[in-house]
N, C-alpha and C positions, 0 to 999 in steps of 0.2 A: 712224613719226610724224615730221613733218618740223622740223628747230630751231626754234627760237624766234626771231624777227626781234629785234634789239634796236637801236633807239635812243638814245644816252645825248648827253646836254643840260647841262653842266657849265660856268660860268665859268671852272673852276679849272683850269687844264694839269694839275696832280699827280693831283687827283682822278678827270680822264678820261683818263689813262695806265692809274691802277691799278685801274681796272675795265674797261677795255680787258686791260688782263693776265689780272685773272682772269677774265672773261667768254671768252678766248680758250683757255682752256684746259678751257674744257665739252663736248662734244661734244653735248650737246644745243641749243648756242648759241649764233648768230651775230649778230656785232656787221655791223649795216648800215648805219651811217654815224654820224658823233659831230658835236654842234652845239657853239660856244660863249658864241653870244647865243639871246634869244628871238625873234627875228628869223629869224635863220638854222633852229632849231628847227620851227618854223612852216610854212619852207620845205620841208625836209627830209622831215617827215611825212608830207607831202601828195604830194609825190614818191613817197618810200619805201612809206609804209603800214606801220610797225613794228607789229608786232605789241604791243610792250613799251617804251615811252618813260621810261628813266631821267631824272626831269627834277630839277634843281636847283632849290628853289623860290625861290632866292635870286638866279638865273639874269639878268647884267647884258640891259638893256633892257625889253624891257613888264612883266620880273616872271615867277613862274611861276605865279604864280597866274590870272594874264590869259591867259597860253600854255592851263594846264591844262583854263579853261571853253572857249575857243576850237577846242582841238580834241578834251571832249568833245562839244562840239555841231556839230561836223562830222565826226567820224569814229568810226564805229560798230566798227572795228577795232582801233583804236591803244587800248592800258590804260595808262593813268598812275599808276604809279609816284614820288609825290614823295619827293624826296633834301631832309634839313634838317639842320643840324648838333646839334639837341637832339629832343626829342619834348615839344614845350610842347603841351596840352591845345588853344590857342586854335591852333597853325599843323595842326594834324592836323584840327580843326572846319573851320578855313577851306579847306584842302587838302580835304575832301569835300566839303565844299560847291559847290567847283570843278568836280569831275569826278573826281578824283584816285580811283583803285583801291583803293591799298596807300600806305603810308608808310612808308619808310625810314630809321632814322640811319644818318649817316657813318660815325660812329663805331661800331657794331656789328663782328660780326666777321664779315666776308667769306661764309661759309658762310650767315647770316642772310639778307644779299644774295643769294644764289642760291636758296634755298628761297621767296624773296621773289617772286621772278622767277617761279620755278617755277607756286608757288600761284597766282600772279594770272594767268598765261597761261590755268589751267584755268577761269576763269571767264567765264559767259557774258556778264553784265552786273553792274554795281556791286553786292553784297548777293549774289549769286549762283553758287556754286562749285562747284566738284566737288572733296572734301577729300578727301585719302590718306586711310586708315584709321589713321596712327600721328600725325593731327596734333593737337593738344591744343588746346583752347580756349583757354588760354593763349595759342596761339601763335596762333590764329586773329585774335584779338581784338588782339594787338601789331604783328600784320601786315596788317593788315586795318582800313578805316574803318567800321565796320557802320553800316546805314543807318539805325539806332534813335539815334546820337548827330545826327542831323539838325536 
């Protein structure tokens, strides 16, 4: 099976170092290029075709939320992934409503982020996966925007 493309999309220098660190030490997963507006982002997609777009949703210029519908409706490849510093009800609504795959916090611990990664690459389209057999509902539903909260 071939790596995981990944994209990551971060304002923050510290932020897209230390997931550049651990993303590099996957073997199943390669970082293909890192943005730090949504601008550049945008750019980069469309070049790349990531399989997996780490996006910031806080991401200085059009936002990430403007990036996130932008390239789900042009690219039937790229999963988004948004990055937020808390898990507020209303940024996770709006984040699906986007496009957005999965949602992420920052602050989780590093291994969350890569199961994160993991899960969403197996899916075909938003609501749509192919789950391991040891993943819990729990986990499904914290990783995951399901398409019933629409």
């Amino acid at each position: 099976m071939p790596a995981i493309s990944i994209l990551i999309a971060d304002g923050e220098h510290f932020v897209r170092d230390k997931m550049q660190q651990l993303i590099a030490m996957q073997e199943d997963m390669v970082i293909i290029g890192v943005a730090r507006t949504a601008e550049e982002t945008l750019i980069k997609v469309n070049a790349l075709h990531p399989q997996i777009l780490l996006l910031d949703m806080a991401i200085p210029g059009r936002g990430g939320q403007l990036v996130t519908e932008l390239i789900a409706a042009a690219s039937e490849s790229s999963r988004v992934i948004a990055l937020s510093l808390g898990r507020n009800d209303i940024y996770v609504r709006e984040a699906y409503r986007a496009g957005a795959m999965g949602f992420q916090v920052k602050t989780d611990p590093a291994e969350k982020l890569l199961r994160t990664i993991r899960l969403t690459a197996r899916c075909e389209r938003r609501g749509y996966c192919h789950w391991p057999l040891d993943t819990s509902e729990a986990e499904r539903r914290s990783t995951f925007i399901p398409p019933a909260d629409n």
